[in-house]
KEKE-3310 file (N, C-alpha, C; in steps of 0.2 Angstrom, whole numbers, plus 5000, padded with zeros to 4 digits):
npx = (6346:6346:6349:6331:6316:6311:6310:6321:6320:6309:6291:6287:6296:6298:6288:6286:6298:6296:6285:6273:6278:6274:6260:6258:6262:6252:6240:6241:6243:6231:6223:6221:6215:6204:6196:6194:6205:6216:6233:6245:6250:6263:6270:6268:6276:6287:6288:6292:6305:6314:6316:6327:6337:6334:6329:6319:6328:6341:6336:6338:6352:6360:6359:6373:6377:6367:6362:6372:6374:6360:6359:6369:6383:6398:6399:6409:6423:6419:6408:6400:6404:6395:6383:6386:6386:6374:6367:6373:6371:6357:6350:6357:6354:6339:6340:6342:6333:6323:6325:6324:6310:6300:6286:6283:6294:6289:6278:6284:6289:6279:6273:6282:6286:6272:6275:6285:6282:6272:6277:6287:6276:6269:6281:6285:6272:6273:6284:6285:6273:6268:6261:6248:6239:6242:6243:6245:6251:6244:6235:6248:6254:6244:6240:6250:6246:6235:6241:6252:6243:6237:6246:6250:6239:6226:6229:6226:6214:6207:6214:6214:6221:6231:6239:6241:6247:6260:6264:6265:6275:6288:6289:6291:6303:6307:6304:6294:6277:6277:6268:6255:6255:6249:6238:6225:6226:6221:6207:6190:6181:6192:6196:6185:6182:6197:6194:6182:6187:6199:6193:6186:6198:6202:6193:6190:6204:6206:6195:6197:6209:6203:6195:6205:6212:6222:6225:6218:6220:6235:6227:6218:6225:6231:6220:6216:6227:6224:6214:6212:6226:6219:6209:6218:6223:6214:6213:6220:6232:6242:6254:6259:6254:6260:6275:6276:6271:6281:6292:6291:6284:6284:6301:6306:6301:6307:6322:6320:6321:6334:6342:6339:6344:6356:6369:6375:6367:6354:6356:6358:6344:6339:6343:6335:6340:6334:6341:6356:6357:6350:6358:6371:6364:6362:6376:6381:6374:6376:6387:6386:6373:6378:6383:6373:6366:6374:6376:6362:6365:6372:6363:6355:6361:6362:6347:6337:6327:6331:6325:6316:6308:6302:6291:6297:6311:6307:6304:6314:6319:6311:6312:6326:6322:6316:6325:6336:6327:6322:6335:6336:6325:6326:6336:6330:6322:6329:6334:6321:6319:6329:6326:6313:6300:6291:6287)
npy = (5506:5519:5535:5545:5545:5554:5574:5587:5597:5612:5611:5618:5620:5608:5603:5613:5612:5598:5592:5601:5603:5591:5592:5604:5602:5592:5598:5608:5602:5591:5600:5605:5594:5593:5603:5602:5602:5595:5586:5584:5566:5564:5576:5572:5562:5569:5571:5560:5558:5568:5566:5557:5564:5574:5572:5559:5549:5552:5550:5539:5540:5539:5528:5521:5530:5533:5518:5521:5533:5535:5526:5533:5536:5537:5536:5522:5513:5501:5499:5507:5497:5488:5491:5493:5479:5473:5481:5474:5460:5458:5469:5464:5450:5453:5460:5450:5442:5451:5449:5433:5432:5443:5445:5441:5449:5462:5463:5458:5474:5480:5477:5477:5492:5497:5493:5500:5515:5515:5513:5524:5534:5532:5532:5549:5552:5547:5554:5566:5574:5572:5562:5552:5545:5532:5520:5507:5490:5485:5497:5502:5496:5494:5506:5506:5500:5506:5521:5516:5509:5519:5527:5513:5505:5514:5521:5506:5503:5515:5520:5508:5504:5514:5510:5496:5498:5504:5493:5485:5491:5488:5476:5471:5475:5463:5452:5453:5444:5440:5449:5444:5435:5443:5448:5445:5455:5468:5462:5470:5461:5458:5470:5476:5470:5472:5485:5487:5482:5487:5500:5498:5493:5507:5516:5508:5510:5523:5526:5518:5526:5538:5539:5534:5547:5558:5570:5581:5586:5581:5568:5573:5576:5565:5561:5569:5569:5556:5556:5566:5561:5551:5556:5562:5550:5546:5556:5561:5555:5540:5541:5553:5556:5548:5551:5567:5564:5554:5562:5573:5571:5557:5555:5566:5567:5555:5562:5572:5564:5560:5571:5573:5564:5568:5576:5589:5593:5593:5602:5614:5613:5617:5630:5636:5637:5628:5627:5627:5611:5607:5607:5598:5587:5585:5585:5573:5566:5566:5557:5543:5544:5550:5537:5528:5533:5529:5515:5514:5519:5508:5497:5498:5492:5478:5476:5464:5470:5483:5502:5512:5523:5538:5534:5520:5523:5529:5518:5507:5513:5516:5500:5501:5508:5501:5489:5493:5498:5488:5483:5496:5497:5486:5495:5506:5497:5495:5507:5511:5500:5505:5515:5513:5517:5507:5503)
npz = (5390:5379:5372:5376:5366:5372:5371:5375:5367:5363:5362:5351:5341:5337:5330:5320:5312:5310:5308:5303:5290:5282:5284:5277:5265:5261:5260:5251:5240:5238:5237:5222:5215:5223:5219:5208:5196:5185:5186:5173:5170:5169:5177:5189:5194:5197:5210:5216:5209:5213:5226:5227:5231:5238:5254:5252:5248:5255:5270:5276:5274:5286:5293:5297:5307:5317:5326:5335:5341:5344:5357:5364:5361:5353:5335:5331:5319:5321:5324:5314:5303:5305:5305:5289:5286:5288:5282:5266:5270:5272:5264:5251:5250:5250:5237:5226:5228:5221:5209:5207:5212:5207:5207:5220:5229:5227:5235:5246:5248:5247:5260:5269:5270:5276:5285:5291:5288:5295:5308:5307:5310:5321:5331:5328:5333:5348:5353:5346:5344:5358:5362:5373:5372:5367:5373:5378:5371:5362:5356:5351:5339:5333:5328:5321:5309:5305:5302:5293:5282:5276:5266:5258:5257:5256:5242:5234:5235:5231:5218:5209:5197:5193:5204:5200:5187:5193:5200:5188:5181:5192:5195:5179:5175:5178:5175:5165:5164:5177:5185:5187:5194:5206:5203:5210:5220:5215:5214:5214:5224:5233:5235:5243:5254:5261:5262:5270:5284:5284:5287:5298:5308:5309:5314:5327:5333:5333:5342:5353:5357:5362:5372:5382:5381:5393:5388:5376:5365:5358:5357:5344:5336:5333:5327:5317:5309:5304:5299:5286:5282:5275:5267:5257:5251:5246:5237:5230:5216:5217:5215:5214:5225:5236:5232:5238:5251:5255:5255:5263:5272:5277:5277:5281:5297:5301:5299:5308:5320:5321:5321:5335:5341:5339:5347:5345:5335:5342:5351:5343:5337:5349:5352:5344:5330:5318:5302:5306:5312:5302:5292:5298:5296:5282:5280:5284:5277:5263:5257:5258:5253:5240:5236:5234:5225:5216:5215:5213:5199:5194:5196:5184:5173:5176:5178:5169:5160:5157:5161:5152:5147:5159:5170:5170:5174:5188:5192:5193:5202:5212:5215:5220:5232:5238:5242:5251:5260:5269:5275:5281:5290:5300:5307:5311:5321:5330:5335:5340:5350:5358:5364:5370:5363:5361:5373)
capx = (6342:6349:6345:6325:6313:6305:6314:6319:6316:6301:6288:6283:6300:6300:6282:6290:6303:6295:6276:6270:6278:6269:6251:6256:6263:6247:6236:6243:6240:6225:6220:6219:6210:6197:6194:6195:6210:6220:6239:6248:6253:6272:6272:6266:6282:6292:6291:6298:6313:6317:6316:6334:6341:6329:6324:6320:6336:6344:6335:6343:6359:6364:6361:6377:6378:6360:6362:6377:6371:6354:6364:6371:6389:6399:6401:6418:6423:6415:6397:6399:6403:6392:6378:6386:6387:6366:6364:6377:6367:6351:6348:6358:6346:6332:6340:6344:6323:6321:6326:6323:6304:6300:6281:6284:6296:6285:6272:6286:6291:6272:6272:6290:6284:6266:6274:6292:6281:6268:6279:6287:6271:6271:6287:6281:6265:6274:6291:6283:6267:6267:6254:6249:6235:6244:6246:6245:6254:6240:6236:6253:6252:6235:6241:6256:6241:6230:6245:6256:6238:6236:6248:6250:6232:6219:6227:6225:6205:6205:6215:6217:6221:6237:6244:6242:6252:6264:6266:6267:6282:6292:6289:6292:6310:6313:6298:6285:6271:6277:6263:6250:6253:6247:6232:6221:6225:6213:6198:6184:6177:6199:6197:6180:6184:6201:6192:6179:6195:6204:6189:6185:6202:6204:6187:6192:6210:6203:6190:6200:6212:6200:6194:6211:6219:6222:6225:6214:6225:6238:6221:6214:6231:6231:6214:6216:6232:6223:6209:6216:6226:6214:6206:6225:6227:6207:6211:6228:6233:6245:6262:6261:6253:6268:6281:6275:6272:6288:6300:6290:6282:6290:6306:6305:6299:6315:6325:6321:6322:6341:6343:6337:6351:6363:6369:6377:6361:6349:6359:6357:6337:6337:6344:6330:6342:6335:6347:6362:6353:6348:6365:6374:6362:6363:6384:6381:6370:6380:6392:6380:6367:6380:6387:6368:6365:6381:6371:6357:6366:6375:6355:6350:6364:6359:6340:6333:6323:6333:6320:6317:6303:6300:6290:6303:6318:6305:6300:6320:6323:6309:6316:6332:6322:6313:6332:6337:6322:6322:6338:6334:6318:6332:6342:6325:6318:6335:6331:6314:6321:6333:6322:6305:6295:6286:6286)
capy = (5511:5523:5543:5542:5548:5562:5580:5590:5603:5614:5608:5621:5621:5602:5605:5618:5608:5591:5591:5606:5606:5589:5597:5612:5598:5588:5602:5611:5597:5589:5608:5606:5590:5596:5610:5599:5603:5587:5588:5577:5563:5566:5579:5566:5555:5575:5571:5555:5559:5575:5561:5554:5569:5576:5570:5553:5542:5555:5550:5533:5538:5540:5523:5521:5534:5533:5517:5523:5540:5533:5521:5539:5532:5541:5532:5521:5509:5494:5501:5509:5492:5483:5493:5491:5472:5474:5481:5469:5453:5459:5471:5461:5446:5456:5461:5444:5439:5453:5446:5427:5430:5450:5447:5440:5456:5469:5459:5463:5477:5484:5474:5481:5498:5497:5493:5504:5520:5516:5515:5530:5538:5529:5539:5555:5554:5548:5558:5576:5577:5569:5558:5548:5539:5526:5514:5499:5489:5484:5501:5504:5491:5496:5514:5505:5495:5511:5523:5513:5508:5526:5527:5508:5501:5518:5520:5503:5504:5523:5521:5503:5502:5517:5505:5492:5502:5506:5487:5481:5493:5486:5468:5469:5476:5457:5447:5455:5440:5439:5452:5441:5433:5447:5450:5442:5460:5470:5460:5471:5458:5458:5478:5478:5465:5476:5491:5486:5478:5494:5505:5495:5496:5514:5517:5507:5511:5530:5526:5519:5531:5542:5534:5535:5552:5562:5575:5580:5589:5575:5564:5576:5576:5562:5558:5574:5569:5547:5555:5570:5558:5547:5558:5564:5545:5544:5559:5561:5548:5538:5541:5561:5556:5545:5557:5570:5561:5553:5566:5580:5569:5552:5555:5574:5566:5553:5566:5575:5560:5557:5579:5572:5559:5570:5582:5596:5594:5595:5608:5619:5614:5621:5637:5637:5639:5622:5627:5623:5607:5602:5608:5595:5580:5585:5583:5567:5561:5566:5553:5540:5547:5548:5531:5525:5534:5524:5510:5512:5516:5500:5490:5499:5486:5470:5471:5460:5475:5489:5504:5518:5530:5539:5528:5515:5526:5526:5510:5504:5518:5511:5494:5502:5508:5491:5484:5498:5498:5483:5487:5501:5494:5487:5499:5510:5494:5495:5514:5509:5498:5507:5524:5513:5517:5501:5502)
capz = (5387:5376:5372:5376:5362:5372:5370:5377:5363:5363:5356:5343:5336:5334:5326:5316:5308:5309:5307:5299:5282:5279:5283:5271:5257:5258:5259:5245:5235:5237:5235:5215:5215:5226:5213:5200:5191:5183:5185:5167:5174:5169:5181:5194:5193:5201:5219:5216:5206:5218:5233:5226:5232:5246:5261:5254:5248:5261:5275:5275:5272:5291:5297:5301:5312:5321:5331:5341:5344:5349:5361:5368:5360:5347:5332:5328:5314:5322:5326:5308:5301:5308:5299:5281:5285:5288:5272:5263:5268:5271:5257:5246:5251:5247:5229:5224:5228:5215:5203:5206:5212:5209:5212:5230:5231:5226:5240:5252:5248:5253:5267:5274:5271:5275:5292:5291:5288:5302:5314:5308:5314:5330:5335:5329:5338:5355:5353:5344:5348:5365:5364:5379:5373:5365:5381:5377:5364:5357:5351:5345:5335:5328:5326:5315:5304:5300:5299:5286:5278:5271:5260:5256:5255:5253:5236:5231:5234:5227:5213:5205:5190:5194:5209:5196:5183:5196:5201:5181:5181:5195:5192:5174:5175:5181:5172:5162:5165:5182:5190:5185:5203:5212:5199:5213:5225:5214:5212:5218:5231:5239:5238:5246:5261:5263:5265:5276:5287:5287:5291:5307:5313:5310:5320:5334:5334:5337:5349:5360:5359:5363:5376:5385:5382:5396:5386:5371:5359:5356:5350:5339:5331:5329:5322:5313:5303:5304:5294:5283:5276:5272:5260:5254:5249:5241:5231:5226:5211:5219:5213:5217:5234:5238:5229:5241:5256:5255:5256:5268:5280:5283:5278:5286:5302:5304:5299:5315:5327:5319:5325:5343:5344:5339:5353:5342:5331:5347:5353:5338:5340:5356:5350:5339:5323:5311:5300:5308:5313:5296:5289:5300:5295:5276:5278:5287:5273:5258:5258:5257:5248:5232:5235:5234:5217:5211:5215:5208:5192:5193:5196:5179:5172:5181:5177:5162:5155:5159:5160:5145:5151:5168:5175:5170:5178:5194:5197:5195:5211:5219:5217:5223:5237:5242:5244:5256:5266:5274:5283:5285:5294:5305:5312:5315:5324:5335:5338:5345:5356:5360:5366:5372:5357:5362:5381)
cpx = (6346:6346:6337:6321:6309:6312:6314:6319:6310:6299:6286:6291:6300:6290:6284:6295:6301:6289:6275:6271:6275:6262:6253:6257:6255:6241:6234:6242:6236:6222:6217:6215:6203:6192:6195:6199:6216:6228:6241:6252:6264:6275:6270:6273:6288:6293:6297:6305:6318:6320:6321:6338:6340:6326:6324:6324:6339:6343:6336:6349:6364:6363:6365:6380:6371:6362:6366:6376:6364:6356:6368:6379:6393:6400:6407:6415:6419:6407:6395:6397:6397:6384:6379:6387:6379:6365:6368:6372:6359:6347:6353:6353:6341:6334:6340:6336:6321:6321:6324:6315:6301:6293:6280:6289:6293:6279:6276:6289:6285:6271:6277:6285:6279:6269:6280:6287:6273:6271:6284:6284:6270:6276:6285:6279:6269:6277:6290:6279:6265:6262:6257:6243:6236:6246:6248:6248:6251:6239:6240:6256:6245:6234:6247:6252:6239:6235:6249:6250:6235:6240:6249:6243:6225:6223:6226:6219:6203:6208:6220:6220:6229:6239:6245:6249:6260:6269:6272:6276:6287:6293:6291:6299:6313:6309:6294:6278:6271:6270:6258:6247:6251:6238:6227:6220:6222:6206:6194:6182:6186:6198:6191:6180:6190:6196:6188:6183:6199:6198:6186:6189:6205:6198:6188:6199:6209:6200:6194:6206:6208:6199:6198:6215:6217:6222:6222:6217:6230:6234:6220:6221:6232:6227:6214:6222:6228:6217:6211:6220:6225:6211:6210:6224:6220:6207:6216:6229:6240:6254:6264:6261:6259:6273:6282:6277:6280:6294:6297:6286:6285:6296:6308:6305:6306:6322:6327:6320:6331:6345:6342:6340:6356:6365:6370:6370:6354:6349:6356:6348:6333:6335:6340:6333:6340:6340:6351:6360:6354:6355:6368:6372:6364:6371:6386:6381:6373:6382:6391:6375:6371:6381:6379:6364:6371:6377:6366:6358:6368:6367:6352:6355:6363:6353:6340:6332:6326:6326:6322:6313:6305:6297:6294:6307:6313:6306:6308:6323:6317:6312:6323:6330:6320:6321:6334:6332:6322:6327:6337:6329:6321:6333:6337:6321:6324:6332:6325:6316:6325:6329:6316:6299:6289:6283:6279)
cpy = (5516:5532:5541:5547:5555:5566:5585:5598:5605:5612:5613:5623:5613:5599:5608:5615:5602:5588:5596:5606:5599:5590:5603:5609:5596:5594:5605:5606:5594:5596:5608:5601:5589:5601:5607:5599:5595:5590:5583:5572:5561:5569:5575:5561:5562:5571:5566:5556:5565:5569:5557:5558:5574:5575:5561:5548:5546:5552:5543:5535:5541:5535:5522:5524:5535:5527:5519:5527:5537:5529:5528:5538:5537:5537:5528:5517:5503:5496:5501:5501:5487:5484:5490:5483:5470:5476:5478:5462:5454:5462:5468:5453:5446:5457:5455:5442:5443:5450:5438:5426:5440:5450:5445:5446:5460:5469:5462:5467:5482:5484:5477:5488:5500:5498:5500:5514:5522:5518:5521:5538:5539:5532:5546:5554:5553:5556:5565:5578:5576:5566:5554:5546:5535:5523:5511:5497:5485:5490:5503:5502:5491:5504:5513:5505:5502:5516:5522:5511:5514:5526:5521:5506:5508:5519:5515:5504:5513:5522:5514:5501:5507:5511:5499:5491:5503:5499:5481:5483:5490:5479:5466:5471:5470:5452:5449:5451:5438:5442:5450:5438:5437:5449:5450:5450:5465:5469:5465:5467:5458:5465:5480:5475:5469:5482:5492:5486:5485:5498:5506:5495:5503:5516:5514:5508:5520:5531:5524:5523:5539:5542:5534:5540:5556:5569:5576:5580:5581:5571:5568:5578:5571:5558:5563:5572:5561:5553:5560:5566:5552:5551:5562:5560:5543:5548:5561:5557:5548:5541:5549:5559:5554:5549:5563:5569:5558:5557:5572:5577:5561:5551:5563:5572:5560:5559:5570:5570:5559:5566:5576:5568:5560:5576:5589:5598:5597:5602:5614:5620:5617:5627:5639:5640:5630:5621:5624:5616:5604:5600:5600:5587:5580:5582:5576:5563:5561:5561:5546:5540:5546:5543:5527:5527:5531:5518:5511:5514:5510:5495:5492:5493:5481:5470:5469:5465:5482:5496:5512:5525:5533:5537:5522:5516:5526:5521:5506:5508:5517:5506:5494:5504:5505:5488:5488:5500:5495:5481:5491:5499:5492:5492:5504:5504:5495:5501:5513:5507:5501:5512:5520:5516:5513:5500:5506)
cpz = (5384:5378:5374:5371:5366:5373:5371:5372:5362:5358:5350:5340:5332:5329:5318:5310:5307:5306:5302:5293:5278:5279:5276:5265:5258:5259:5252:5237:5233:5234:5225:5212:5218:5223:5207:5194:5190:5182:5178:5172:5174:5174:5189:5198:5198:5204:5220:5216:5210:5224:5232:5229:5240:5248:5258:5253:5255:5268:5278:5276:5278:5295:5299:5306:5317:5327:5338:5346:5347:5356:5365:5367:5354:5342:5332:5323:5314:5321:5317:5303:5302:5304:5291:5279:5285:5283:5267:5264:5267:5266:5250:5243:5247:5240:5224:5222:5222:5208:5202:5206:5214:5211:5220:5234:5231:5232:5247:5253:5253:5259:5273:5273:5274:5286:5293:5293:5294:5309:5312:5311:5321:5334:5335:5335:5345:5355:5349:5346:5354:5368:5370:5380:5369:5369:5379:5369:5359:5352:5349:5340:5327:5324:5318:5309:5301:5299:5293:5281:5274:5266:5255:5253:5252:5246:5231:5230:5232:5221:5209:5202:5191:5201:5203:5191:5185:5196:5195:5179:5183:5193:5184:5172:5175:5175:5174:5165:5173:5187:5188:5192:5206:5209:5203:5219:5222:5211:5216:5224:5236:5241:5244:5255:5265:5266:5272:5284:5290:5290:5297:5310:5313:5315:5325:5336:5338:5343:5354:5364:5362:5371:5382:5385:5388:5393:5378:5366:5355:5353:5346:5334:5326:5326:5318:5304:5301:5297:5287:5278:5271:5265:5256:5248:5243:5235:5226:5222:5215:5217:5213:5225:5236:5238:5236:5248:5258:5259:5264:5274:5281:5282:5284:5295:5304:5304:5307:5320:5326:5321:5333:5343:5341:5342:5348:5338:5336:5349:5349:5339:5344:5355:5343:5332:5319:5308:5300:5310:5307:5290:5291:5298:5286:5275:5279:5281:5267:5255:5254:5252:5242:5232:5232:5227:5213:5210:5211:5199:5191:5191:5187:5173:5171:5178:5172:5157:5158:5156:5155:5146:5158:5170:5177:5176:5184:5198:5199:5203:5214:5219:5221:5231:5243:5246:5249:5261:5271:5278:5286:5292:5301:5311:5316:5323:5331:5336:5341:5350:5361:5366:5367:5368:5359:5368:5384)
residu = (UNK:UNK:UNK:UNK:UNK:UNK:UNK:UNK:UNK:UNK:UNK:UNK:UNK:UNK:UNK:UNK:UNK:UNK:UNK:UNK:UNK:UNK:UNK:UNK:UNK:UNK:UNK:UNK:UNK:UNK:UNK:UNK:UNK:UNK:UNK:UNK:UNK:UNK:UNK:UNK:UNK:UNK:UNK:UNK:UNK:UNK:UNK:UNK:UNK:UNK:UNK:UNK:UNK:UNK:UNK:UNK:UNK:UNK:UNK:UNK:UNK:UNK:UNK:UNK:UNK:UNK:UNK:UNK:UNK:UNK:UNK:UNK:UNK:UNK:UNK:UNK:UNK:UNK:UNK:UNK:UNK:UNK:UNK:UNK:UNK:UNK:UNK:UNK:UNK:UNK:UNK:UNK:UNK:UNK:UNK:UNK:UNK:UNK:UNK:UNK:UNK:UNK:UNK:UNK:UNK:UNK:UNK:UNK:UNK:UNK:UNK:UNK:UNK:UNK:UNK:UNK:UNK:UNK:UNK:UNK:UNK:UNK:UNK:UNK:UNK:UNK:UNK:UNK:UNK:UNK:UNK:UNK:UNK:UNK:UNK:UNK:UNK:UNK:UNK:UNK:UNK:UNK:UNK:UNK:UNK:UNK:UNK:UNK:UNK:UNK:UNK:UNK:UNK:UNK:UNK:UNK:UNK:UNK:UNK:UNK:UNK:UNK:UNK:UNK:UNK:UNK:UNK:UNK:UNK:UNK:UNK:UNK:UNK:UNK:UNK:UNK:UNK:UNK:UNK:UNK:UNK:UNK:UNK:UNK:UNK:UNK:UNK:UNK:UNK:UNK:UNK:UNK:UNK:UNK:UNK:UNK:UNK:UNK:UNK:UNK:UNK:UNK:UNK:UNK:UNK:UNK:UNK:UNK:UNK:UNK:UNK:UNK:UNK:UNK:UNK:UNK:UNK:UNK:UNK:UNK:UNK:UNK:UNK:UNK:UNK:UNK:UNK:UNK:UNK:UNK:UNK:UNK:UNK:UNK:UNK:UNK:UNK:UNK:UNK:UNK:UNK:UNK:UNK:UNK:UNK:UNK:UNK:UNK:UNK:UNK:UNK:UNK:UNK:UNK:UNK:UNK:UNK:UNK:UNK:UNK:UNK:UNK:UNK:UNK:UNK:UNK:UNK:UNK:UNK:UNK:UNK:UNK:UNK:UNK:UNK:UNK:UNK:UNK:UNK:UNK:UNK:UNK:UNK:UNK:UNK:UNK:UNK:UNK:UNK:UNK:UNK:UNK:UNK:UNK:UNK:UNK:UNK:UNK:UNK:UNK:UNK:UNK:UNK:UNK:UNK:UNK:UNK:UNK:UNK:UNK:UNK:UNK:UNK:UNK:UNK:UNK:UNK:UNK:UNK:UNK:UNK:UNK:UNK:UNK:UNK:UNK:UNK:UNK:UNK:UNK:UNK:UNK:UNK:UNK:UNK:UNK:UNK:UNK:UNK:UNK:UNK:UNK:UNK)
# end
């Protein structure tokens, strides 16, 4: 067993740093659509393109230095290696699929994520907020489902036609006629069976975490954030929601688990300066971070229909960021293991 995900930093500074500035993002946001005001959808496309720079390509771009340090190890050559040979077959794998079968990519692209960004809740929730009625692994399992199904599945059933839009983008970079095979995932009778589907395991997934907390708070946190961004994902059009979400809450939240498996970074935690903290991981992520925008200049190359809009230039740094997830996915699932995530 390696470092273990609890911390011992106080909890209101790792609130402070970790949690709270996605409650003020998504507040802040929905706020205009609850009041009726329409943003242009141009300006929708921000968060994303900011997310190449902060927090979201960034927070990736210490895999090679996370399992070690999770592991209580300092990094060396090998360790390091050993990650850039995980993103060499695996996300090269995955890039290759883009282009031979993009709408079975774009299916698991969802599907990676859908889980990637549950269980990055799943850590949270233990390892920030100190929940302790997640027992069983069933419920943390079913906390993955209805967590990663907020930002993945509530905007398919709230806003069809833009997930659609989103989709045609991606898949058409490789082959335009391609995302005809998925056509079958916004029929009305798929979206109304999904929804049911989800809404049953979000109510039983709470109930019985309810059911089980010894302490209340931690639940009401996390029925608070379960539902909250439920009506985030019902009101926000998709590709702000995501933009936002992205960068201030699930990359914001590994961020700070990748400060907990760094001594000098906890350290700093402790002494309640972030700064120094975030400082240290920024330096780390640098390095990477440009190498990874060299690449995705390189991918704009390679595709068939090189993209001409902004939504185009999105949808190819989504595709860039499909390819990079799914190590990712990886090295996070190592960190779990590592720290009892699942135990």
């Amino acid at each position: 067993m390696g470092v273990s995900y609890r911390s011992a930093v106080e909890p209101s500074v790792r609130y402070r740093v970790a949690l709270a500035p996605g409650w003020v993002a998504s507040l802040a946001v929905v706020a205009p659509f609850l009041a009726g005001v329409s943003i242009p959808p141009a300006l929708q496309y921000a968060p994303l393109v900011v997310s190449a720079v902060l927090l979201g390509l960034p927070h990736g771009a210490v895999d090679h230095l996370a399992v070690a340090r999770t592991r209580g190890e300092r990094p060396d050559w090998r360790a390091i290696a050993r990650v850039f040979a995980l993103y060499g077959v695996v996300g090269g794998a995955y890039a290759v699929t883009w282009f031979l079968a993009p709408a079975a990519a774009f299916v698991l692209f969802i599907a990676v994520t859908w889980f990637h960004w549950g269980q990055g809740d799943l850590y949270a929730l233990r390892a920030l907020a100190d929940a302790d009625h997640l027992r069983s692994l069933p419920q943390r399992i079913g906390t993955v489902l209805v967590r990663g199904g907020l930002p993945m599945l509530v905007p398919l059933l709230a806003f069809p036609e833009w997930y659609r839009r989103v989709a045609t983008d991606l898949v058409s970079l490789f082959a335009p006629d391609a995302v005809a095979a998925i056509g079958w995932a916004f029929r009305t009778d798929v979206r109304t069976a999904l929804a049911l589907a989800y809404g049953a395991l979000v109510v039983a997934t709470l109930a019985v975490g309810f059911a089980r907390a010894d302490a209340r708070r931690p639940w009401l946190l996390d029925a608070g954030e379960t539902l909250g961004l439920l009506a985030y994902f019902a009101l926000v059009p998709p590709v702000l929601a995501i933009g936002v979400y992205f960068c201030l809450w699930h990359s914001l939240r590994h961020v700070a688990r990748l400060l907990l498996v760094d001594d000098d970074a906890t350290a700093a935690l402790q002494n309640r300066d972030p700064s120094a903290a975030l400082a240290r991981f920024a330096r780390d992520a640098a390095p990477l971070t440009a190498a990874s925008l060299a690449l995705l200049g390189g991918l704009y190359f390679l595709v068939p229909n090189p993209p001409g809009s902004v939504p185009e230039w999105v949808a190819l740094y989504l595709v860039f960021i499909a390819v990079v997830t799914l190590p990712h996915v990886v090295v996070v699932s190592i960190m779990d293991r590592e720290q009892g995530v699942w135990a």
